[in-house]
N, C-alpha and C positions, 0 to 999 in steps of 0.2 A: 565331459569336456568343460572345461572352465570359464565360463562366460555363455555357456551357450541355455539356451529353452529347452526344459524338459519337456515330454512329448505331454500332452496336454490329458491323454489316457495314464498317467503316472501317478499313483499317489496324491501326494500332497500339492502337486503343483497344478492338477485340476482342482484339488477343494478350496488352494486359498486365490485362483483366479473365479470362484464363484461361476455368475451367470452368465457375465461376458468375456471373449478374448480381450487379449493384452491391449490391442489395435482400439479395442473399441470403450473399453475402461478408461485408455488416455485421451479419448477423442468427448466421453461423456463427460472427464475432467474437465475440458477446457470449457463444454457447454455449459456445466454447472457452476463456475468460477465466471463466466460471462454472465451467467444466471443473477449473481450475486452482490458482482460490481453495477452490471445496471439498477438494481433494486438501491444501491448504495446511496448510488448519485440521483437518482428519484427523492432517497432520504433526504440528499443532501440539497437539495430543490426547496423540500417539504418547510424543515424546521427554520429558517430566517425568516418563510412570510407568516409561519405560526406560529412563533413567538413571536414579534410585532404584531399581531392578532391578537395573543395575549397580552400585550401590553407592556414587555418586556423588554429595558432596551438593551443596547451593544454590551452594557458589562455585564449583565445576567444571562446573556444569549452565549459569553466568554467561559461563564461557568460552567454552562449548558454543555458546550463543547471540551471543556474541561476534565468533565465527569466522563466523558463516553473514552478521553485518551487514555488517561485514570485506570480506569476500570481495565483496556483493552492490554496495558503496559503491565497491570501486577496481576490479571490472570493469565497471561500467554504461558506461563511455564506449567501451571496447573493445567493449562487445556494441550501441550504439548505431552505431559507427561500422559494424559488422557489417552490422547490419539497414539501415543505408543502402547500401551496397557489393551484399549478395548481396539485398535486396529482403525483402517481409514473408514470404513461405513459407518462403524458410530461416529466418529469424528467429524463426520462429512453433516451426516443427519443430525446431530448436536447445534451444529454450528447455524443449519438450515433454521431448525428449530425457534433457534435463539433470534436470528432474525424476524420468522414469526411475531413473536409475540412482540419484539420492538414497532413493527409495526402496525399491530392492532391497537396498540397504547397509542400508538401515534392519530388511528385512527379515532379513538376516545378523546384522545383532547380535543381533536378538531372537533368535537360536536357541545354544542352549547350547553343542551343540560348536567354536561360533567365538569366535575374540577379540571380546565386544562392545564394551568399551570403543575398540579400536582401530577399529572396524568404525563405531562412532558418530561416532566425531570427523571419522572419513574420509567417511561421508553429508552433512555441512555443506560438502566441498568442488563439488560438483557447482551447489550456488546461487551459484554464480559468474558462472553462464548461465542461471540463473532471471529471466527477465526479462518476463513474459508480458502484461504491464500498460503499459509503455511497446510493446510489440510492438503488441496491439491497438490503444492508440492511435495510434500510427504511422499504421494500416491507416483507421481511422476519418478521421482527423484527413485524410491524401491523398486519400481516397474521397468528400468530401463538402464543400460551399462554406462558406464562413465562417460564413455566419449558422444553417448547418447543426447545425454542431459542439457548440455549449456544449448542446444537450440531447441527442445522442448523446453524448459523453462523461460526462453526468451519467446515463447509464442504465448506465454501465461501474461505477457507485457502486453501483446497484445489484443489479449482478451479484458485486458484492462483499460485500455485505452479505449475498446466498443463499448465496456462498460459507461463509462466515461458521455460520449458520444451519444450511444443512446441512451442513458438515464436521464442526461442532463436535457434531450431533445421530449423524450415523454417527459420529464416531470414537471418542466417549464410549460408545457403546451397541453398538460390535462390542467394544471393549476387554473390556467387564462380559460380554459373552456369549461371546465367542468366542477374547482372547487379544488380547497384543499386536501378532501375524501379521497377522490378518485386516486391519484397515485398510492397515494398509500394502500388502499384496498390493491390495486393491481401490484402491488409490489407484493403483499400480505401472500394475495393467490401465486404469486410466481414462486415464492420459497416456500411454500406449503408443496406446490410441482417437483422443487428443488428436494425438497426432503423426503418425497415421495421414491423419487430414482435415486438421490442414493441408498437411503434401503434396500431395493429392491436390485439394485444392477452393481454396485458398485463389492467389490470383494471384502469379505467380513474383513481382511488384514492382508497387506502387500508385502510384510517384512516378508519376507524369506522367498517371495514368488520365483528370483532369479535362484538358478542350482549352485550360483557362488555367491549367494550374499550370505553374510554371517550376521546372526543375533547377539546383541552386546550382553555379555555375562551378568546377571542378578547381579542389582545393586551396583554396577558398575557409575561413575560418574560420568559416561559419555552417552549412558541410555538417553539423554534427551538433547536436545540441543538450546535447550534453554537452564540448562543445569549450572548453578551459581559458582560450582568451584574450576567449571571447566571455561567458563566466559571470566573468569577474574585470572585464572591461570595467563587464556590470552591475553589478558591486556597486559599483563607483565612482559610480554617478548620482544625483542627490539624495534621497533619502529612502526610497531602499531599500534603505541597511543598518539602519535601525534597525526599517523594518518587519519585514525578514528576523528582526531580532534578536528583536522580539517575539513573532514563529510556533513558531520553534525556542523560547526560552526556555519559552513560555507550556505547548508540548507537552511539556516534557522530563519533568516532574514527574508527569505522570499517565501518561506514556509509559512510566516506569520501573516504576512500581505494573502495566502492563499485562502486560509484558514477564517481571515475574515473578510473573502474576496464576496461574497452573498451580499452581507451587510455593506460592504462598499458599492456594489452594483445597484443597488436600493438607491442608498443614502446619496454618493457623488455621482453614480454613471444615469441615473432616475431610471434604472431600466427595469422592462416588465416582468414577469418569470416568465414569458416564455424568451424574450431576447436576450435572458440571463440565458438559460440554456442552450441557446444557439453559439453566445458567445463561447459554453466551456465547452461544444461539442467542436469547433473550431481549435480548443487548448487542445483536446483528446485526439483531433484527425491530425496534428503537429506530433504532437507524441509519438505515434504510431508511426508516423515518418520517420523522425528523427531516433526511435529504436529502430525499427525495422530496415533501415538503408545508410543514415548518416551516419550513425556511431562506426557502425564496418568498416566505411569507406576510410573513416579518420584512423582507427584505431590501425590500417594496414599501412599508413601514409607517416604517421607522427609518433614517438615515444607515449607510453604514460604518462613520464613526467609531463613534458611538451605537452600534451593534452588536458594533464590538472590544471597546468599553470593559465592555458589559456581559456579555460572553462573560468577559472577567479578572476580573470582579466573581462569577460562579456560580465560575469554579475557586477563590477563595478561599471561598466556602459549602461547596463539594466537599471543598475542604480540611478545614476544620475539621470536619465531619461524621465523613470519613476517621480521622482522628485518636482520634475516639472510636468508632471502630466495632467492636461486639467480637460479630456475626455476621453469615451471609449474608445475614436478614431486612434488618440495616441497610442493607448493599452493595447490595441490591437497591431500597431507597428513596432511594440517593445516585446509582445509577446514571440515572436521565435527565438529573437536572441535568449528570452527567459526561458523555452524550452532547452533549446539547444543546451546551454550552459547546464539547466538539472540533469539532464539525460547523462553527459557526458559526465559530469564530477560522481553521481553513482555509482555508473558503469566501469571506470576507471578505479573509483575507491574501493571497490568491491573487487575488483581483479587485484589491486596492491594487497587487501586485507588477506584475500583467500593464498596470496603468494608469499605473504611476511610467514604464516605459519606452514605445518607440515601437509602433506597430502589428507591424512587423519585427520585432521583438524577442519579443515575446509566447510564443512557443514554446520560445525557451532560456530563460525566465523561468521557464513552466512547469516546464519537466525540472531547473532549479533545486527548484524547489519541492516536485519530486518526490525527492528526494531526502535532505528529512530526515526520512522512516520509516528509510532504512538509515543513517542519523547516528544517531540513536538508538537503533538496534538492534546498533550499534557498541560506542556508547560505557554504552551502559545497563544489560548484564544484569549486566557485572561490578559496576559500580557498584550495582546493587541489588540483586544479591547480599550484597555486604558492607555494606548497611544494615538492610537483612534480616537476619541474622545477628547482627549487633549491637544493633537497635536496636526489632528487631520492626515489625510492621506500624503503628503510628502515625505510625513514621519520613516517611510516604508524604505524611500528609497535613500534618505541618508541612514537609513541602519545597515542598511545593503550596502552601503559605501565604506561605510565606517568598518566593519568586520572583514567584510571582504579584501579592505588594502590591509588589513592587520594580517589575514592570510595569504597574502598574496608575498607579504615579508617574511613572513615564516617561512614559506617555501622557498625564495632566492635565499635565504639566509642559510638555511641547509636544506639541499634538496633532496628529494626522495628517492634513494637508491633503485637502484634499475636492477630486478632480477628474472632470471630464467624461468621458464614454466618448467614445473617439474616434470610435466604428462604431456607429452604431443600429443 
């Protein structure tokens, strides 16, 4: 029967569900992807009070962050193509792996008698193979029927938002208590755990677990979803480069503010690491609201379009708010409108992108989609470093104003067609 679980005594559909059932394979997903995002944002704790420890400032710290977008933007296709090839447990444990060792680099710098500086820049080379996010969904995405996926993958949100939450809660609060060591080492031992269970639980390969999924033909151009001629194909079809243009554009300006949100919390907010981490466990418990409850509520209530337009309408409030903000009190009263508005222009860009093309198409759409967090983590730290620098923190939210009304004309000036879902 078509769509249905083979009995679990069958063949191939016990050898490639491995050690655990189905239930429990998607359930070790989401631990090991919460595994991964905490340990992330521990990182993301780590490196702004150690490089200023090294002695490094804002444009070299732009670099820093530079090199890890770099890196994570032109190997994605290579570790895609990977994790289809050897299946999701090497891909899962790869990716664990590679976190490993960025972190024990991390821990080398932090100690005196090594080169830090050289010791830092060489921890950014290992997120080459940080890929643990497209990994899970891999797993999720083969493991489960169509009309399964969009709320298992919207729980993968919210394993990022605890990431979030608690990395930024420990990283902040071992920093102030115990040194720059400590997290890092606890992050070290949690993806060594991490790389542990997926070896050992995780199924050698999920393609085919369901009795109707199909394996794409040798050499086919859809084998990956990071495949160059099947992501240039889409941008050729009618109306998704400008939606594309308006996701990217709309995020780049608050992307950049985010990116070098550390060093501003430092430098303008004088705050500690651990009240740096309280502050972004606050972004992440917003997050997690505003996927998990608001986007629903809005998306059954108002059009797409209706909801892009007014998503580029708060980034311009955001904007101008930003511009005048001259402590964390204010950041913390501009901060929902700033979730709100990212939640909602993803989730909605993402629903137009996967609806401009075919049903087939839908998943290189995605991992298109997915891809401009490392475009902008590319091209942004340098760049907001030397605004930063120059121009101080208001810089942020006239660029947020500036882009966002040039988007906001684009869209009144032809608006973005409204179409049907193809799949109930």
């Amino acid at each position: 029967m078509q769509g249905a679980w083979a009995p679990r005594d069958q063949g191939q559909s016990h050898s490639r569900m491995g050690a655990l059932d189905r239930p429990l394979v998607i359930l070790l997903t989401y631990v090991l992807a919460t595994i991964e995002f905490t340990c992330l944002f521990m990182q993301f704790s780590i490196v702004p009070y150690l490089s200023r420890k090294l002695g490094l400032d804002s444009i070299a710290f732009g670099y820093l962050q530079t090199i890890f977008g770099v890196l994570q933007l032109l190997c994605g296709p290579v570790f895609g193509r990977f994790a289809d090839q050897r299946g999701a447990r090497a891909a899962l444990t790869l990716s664990f792996l590679a976190a490993l060792a960025l972190y024990l680099l991390l821990v080398a710098a932090s100690s005196p008698a090594l080169p830090g500086v050289y010791l830092l820049f060489a921890s950014r080379l290992p997120g080459a193979l940080m890929h643990t996010m497209p990994a899970a969904q891999m797993v999720i995405t083969d493991l489960l029927a169509p009309e399964e996926r969009p709320a298992a993958l919207g729980r993968l949100g919210l394993c990022f938002g605890g990431g979030v939450i608690l990395g930024s809660l420990l990283g902040g609060t071992l920093i102030s208590a115990y040194g720059i060591q400590c997290p890092a080492i606890l992050a070290a031992v949690a993806t060594l755990l991490g790389a542990v269970l997926s070896f050992t639980c995780i199924p050698t390969s999920t393609k085919g677990a369901r009795t109707d999924a199909q394996a794409p033909p040798p050499g086919s151009p859809w084998a990956s979803v990071f495949d160059l001629k099947a992501i240039a194909s889409l941008l050729r079809l009618p109306d998704v480069p400008r939606i594309f243009l308006v996701k990217v554009a709309s995020n780049f300006p608050s992307g950049l503010f985010m990116i070098m949100f550390s060093i501003i919390s430092m430098d303008f907010f004088r705050l500690e690491a651990a009240q740096t981490g309280y502050l972004m466990s606050f972004f992440g418990l917003l997050q997690m609201v505003t996927q998990g409850l608001v986007i629903g509520w809005l998306s059954s209530h108002f059009s797409e379009e209706a909801l892009l337009r007014a998503s580029v309408l708060v980034f311009i409030v955001v904007g101008l708010a930003m511009a005048s903000m001259s402590s964390v009190f204010h950041f913390c009263l501009l901060v929902p409108g700033l979730v709100l508005s990212l939640c909602t222009l993803n989730v909605v860009t993402d629903s137009m992108l996967t609806k401009a093309v075919s049903s087939s198409d839908t998943g290189t759409m995605l991992g298109l989609c997915a891809s401009v967090q490392p475009l902008l983590r590319t091209l942004g730290p340098t760049l907001g470093g030397l605004l930063y620098r120059s121009f101080g923190v208001p810089i942020f939210g006239h660029v947020q104003i500036a882009v966002n009304v040039l988007v906001l004309l684009l869209l009144w000036r032809k608006p973005v067609p409204q179409r049907k879902d193809k799949v109930r």
